[in-house]
C-alpha positions as CSV (number, residue, x, y, z in Angstrom):
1,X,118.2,100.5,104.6
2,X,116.9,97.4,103.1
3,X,114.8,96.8,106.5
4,X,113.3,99.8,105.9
5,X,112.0,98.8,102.6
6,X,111.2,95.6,103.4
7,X,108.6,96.9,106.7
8,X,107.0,99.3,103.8
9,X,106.5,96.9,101.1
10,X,104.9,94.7,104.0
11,X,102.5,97.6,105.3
12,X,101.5,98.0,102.1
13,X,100.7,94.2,101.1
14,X,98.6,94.9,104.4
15,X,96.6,97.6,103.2
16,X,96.0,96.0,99.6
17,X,94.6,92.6,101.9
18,X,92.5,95.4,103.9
19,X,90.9,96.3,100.6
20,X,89.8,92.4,100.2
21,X,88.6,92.4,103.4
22,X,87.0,96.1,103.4
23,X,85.1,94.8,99.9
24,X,84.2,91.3,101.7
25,X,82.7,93.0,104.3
26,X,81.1,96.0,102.8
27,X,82.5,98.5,104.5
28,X,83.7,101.8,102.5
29,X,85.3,103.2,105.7
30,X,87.9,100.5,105.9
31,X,88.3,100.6,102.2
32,X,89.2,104.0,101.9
33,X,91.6,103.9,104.8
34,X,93.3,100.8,102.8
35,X,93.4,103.0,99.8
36,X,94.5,105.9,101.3
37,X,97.1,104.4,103.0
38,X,98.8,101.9,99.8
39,X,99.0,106.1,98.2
40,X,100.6,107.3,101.2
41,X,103.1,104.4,101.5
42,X,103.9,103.3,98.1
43,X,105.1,107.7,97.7
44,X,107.0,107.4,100.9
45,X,108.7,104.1,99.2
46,X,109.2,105.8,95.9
47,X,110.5,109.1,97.5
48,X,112.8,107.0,99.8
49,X,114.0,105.3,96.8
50,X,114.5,108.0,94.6
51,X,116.5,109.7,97.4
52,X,118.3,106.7,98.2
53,X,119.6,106.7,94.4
54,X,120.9,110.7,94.2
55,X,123.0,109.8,97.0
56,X,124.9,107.3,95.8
């Protein structure tokens, strides 16, 4: 399970880089997308989390 948290937390230090790069380069397309998608995965992480916890 810890692989599984580990391969999120990495997406998502990709997507805050691609709003670096989206900002270096001036492009709002690729920012949003980076934006969008540190939401979407930092949820799924806390979801997974939280669901991981009522289980045990």
């Amino acid at each position: 399970m810890n692989i599984i948290f580990f391969f999120i937390a990495l997406l998502t230090a990709f997507a805050i880089c691609g709003i670096g790069i989206a900002i270096g380069e001036k492009s709002w397309l690729i920012f949003l997308i980076s934006i969008v998608s540190v939401f979407l995965l930092m949820g799924y992480g806390f979801t997974l989390k939280k669901k991981q916890r009522e289980r045990s």
